[in-house]
C-alpha positions as CSV (number, residue, x, y, z in Angstrom):
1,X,137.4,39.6,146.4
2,X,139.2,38.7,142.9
3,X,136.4,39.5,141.4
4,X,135.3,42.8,142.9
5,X,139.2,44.0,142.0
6,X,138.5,42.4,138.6
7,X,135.4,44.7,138.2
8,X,137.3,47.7,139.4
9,X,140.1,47.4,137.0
10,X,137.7,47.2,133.9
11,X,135.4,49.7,135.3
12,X,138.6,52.5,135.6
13,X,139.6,51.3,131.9
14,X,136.4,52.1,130.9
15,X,136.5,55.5,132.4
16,X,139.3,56.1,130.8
17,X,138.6,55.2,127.3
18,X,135.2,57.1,127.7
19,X,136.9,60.1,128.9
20,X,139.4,59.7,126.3
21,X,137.1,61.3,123.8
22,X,137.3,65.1,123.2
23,X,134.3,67.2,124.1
24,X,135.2,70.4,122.9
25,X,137.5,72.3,120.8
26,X,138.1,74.5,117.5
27,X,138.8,72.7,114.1
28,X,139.7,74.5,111.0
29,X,138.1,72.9,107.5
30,X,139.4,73.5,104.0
31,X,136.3,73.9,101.6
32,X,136.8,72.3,98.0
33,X,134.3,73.0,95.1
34,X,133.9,71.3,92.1
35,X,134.4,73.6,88.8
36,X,130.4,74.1,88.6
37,X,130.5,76.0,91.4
38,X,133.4,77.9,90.7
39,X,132.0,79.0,87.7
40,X,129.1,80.4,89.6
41,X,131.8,82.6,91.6
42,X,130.9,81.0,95.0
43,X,134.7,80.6,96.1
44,X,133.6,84.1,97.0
45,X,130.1,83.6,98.5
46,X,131.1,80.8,100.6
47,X,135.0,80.8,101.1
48,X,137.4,78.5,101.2
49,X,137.2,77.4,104.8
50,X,135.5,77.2,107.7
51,X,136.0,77.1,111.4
52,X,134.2,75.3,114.1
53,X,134.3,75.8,117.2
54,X,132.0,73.1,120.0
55,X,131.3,71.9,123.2
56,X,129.1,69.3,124.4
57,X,125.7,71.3,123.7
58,X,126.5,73.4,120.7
59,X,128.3,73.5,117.4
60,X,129.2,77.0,115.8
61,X,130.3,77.3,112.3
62,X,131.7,80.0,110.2
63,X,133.3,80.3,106.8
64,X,135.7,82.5,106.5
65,X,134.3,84.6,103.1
66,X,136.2,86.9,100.2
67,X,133.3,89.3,101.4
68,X,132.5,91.4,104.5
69,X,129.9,88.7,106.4
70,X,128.6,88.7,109.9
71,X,127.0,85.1,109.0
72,X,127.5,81.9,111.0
73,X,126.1,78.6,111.9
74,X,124.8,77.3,115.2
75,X,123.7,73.1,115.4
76,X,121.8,72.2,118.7
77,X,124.1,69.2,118.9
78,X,121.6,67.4,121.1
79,X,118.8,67.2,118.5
80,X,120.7,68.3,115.6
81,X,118.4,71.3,115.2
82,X,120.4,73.6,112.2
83,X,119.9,77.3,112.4
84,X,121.6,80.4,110.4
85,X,122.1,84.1,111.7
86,X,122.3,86.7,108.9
87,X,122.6,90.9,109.8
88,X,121.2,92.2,107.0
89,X,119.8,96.2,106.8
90,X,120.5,96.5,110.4
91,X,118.3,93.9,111.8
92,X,119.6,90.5,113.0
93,X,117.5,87.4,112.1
94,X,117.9,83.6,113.4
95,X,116.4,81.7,110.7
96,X,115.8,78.3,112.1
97,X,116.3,75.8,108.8
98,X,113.5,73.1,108.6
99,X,110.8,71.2,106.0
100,X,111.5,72.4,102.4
101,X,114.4,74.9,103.2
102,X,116.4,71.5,104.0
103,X,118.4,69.5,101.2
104,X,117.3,66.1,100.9
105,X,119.2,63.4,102.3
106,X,118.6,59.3,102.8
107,X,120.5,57.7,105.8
108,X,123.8,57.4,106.3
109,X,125.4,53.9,105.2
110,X,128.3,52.9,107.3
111,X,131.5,51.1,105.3
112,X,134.6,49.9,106.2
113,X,136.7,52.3,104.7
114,X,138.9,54.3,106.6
115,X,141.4,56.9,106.5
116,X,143.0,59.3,108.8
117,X,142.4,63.5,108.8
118,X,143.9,65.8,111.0
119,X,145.4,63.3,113.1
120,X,142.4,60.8,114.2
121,X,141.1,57.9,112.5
122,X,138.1,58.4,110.3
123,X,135.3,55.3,109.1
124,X,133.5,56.5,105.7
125,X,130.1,56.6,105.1
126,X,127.9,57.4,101.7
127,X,124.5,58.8,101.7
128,X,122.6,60.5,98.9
129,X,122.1,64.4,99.1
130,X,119.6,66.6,96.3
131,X,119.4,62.9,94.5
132,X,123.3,62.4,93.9
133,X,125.5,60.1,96.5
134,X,128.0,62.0,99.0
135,X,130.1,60.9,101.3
136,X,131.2,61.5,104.8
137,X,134.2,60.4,107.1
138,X,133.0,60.4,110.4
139,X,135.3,60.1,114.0
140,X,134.5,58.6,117.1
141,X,137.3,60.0,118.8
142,X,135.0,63.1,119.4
143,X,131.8,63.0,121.6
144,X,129.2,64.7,120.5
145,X,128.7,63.3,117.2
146,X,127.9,65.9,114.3
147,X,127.2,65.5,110.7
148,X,125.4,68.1,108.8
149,X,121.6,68.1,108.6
150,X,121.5,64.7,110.4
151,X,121.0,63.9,114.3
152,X,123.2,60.8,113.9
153,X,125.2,58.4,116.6
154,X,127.9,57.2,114.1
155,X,130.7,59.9,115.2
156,X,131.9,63.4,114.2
157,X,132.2,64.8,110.8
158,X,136.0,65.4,110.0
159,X,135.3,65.7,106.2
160,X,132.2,65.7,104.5
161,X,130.3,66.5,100.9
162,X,127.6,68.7,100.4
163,X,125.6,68.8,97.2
164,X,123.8,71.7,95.9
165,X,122.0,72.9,92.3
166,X,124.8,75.0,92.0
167,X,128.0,72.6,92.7
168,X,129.2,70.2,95.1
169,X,131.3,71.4,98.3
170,X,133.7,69.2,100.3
171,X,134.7,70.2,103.6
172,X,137.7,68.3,104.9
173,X,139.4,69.1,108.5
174,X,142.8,70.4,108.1
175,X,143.4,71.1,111.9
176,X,142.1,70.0,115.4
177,X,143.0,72.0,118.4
178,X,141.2,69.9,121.8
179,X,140.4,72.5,124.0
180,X,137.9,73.8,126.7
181,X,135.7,76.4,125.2
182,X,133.9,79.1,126.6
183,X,130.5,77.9,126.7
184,X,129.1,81.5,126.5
185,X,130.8,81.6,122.7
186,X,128.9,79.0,121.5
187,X,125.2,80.0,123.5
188,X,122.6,81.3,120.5
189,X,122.7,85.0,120.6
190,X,119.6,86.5,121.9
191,X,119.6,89.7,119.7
192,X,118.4,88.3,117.1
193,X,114.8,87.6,116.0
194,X,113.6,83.8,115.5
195,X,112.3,83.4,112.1
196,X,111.2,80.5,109.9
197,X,112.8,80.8,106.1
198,X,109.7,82.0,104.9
199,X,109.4,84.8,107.6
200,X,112.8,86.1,106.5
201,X,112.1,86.0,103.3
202,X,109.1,88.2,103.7
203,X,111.1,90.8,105.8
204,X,113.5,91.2,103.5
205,X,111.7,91.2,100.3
206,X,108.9,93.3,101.4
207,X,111.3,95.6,102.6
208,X,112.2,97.1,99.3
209,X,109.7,95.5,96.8
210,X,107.8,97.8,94.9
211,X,104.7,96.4,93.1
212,X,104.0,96.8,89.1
213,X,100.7,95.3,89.1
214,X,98.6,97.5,86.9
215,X,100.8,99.8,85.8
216,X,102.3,99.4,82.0
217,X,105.4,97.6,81.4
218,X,108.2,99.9,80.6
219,X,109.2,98.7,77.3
220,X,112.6,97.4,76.3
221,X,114.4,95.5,73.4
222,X,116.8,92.7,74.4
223,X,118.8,90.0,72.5
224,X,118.5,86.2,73.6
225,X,121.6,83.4,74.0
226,X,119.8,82.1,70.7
227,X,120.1,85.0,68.7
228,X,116.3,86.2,69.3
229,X,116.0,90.2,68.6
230,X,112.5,90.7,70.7
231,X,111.1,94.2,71.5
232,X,108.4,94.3,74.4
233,X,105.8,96.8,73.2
234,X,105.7,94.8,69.6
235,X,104.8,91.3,71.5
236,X,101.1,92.9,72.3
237,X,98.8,90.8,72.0
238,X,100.6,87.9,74.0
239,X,100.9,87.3,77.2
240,X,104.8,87.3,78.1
241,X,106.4,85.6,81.6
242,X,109.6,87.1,82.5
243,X,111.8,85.4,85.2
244,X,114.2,87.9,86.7
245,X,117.3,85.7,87.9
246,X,121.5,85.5,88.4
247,X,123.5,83.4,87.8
248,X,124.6,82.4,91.7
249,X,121.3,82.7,93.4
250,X,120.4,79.5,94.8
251,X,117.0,80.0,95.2
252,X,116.9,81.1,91.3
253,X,118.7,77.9,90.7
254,X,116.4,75.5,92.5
255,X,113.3,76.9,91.1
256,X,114.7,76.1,87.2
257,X,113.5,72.3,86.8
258,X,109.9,74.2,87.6
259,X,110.2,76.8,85.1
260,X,110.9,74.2,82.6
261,X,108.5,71.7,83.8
262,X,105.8,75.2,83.5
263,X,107.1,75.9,80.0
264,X,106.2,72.3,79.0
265,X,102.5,72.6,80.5
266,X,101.5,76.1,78.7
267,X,104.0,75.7,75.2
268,X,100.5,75.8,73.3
269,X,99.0,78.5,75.1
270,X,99.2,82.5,73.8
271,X,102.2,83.1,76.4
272,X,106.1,83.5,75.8
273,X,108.4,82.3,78.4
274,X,111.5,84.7,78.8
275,X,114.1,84.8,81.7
276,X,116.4,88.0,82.3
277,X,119.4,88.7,84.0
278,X,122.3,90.8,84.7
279,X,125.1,88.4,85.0
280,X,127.5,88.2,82.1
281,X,126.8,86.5,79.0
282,X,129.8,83.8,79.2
283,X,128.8,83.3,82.9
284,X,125.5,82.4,81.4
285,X,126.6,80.1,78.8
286,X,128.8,78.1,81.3
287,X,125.7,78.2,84.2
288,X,123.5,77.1,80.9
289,X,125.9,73.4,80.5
290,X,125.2,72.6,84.0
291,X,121.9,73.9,84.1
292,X,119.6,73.8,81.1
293,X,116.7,76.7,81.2
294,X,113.9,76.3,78.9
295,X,113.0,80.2,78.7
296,X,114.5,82.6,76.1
297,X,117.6,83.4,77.8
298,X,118.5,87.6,77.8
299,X,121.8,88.0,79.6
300,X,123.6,91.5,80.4
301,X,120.6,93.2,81.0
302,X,121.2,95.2,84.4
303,X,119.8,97.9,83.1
304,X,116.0,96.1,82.2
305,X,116.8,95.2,86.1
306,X,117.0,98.5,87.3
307,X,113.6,100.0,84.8
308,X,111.7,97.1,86.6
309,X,113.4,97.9,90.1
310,X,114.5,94.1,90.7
311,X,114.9,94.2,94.3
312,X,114.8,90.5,95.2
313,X,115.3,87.6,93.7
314,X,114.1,85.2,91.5
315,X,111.0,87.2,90.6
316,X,108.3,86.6,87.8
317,X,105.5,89.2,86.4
318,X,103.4,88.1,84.0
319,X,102.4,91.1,81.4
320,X,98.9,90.2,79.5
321,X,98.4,91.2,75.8
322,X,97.7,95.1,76.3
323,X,101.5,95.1,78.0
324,X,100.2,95.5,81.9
325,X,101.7,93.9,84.4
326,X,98.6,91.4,85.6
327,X,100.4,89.5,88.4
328,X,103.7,88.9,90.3
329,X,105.6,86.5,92.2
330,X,108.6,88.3,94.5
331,X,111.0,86.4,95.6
332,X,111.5,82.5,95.9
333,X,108.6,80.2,97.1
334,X,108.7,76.5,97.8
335,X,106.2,75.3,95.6
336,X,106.7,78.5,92.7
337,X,105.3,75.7,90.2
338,X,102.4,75.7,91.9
339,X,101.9,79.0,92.7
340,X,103.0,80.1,88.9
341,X,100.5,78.0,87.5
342,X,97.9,79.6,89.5
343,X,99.0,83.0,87.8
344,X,98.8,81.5,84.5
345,X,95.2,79.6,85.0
346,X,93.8,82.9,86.4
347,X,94.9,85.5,83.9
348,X,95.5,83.9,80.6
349,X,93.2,83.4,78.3
């Protein structure tokens, strides 16, 4: 009989420290970026913080932007599924974030280091994100367990580091508010279409994009970073690759150790490398410390933009000796190395 009461008491305190956890609730993050990412101006294009609200099922994030922004996060907290919906020219896409369009990340490494945020006791873990080491403090006084891009059992991500080509990000929980939520704010909306990265891509670039292949290349004369006076009609004879590109594009960004890596391949072939772009020349220089970019360098050109009716970007064309536009490459692509060195085996000579 002892025993059975025994069993009874221990079996009620675990009830009660299992129950103890909080399943649900709104927490407000603060998001910190290092000066690299300032520079690129993304204090505007991401915000400084973030709320997120969860329940058992579902995690739903949204960063509270400088700019009008109907974007938010949902994470399938049961299989840590990660996917982002955008409104953009009236249509409403879920892009569902998977393969190449994910950062990469090794496993999370558990220390002993702790520290407290917004009230509950945190354990820190490292891991190494893009090829640099992060960290995260992670809670188990919340069940379910979330940490970004991962489908994890260590706890619940009260402050964490994200590392990008264009600047780190630290998002660190300033308040916790346990709550029910309505589960019906959290479901994934179902006006919005299912898309993979690529598919949203496509609608959105083909949307606008006009193509140049054929036609003449409107001429222009520009001035590089390095002092280089070049005039397009008085290259004939060469082929030239221009790289349309800004400053705080990520997808312009990661495709840069490619462009070099292309530049490298071809530097004794007839073919000049130049990359164009409308954000300001200072912005440039500063991008240029934390980014090295092997091309001639033309910056403050909006106006060479809007002659070659930039609608999406990065883009490439590739003019061939007689100055017409032989092939183009619109918008970002996961392998663009691969698929610019395909231009370049097929039309230069």
């Amino acid at each position: 009989m002892k025993k059975i009461i025994l069993y009874n008491i221990i079996l009620l305190l675990f009830s009660s420290c299992a129950s103890s956890k909080y399943k649900s609730g709104i927490i407000t993050y603060d998001i910190n970026m290092d000066e690299a990412a300032k520079r690129q101006g993304m204090e505007r294009n991401v915000g400084t913080q973030a709320t997120v609200k969860f329940n058992k099922k579902y995690l739903h994030l949204k960063r509270n932007k400088n700019t009008p922004s109907n974007e938010f996060e949902i994470v399938d907290l049961k299989t840590g599924q990660l996917t982002q919906y955008v409104s953009v020219f009236n249509q409403n896409f879920a892009i569902k974030m998977e393969g190449e369009s994910l950062p990469d990340l090794s496993e999370l490494t558990m220390t002993e280091e702790t520290k407290e945020i917004a009230g509950l006791p945190c354990k820190k873990a490292t891991w190494t994100m893009n090829g640099q080491e992060a960290h995260v403090y992670l809670t188990d006084a919340i069940k379910p367990y979330f940490c970004p891009f991962t489908n994890q059992e260590y706890g619940f991500a009260l402050e964490y580091q994200l590392n990008y080509p264009y600047g780190k990000f630290t998002y660190t929980a300033k308040e916790a508010n346990f709550q029910k939520i309505d589960k019906r704010l959290l479901l994934p909306p179902e006006d919005y279409k299912n898309v993979t990265p690529l598919e949203y891509q496509k609608a959105i670039f083909n949307r606008k994009v006009k193509s140049f292949i054929g036609r003449d290349a409107p001429n222009f004369s520009l001035k590089s970073l390095d002092g280089k006076v070049v005039e397009l009609q008085e290259t004939k004879g060469k082929y030239i690759l221009i790289n349309f590109w800004f400053t705080t594009c990520p997808p312009c960004i990661k495709e840069i150790p490619d462009l070099n890596r292309l530049k490298r391949q071809y530097r004794n072939k007839n073919i000049e490398f130049w990359a164009i772009t409308f954000s300001e020349e200072q912005k440039v220089r500063d991008f240029l410390v934390e980014h090295p970019f092997a091309f001639d360098v033309f910056a403050d050109a909006k106006d060479i933009t809007k002659i070659y009716e930039i609608a999406s970007y990065p883009s490439t064309i590739l003019i061939d000796p007689n100055g017409k536009i032989v092939a183009e490459q619109i918008g970002g692509k996961m392998k663009i190395f691969d698929k610019l060195e395909t231009m370049i085996e097929t039309h230069v000579k």
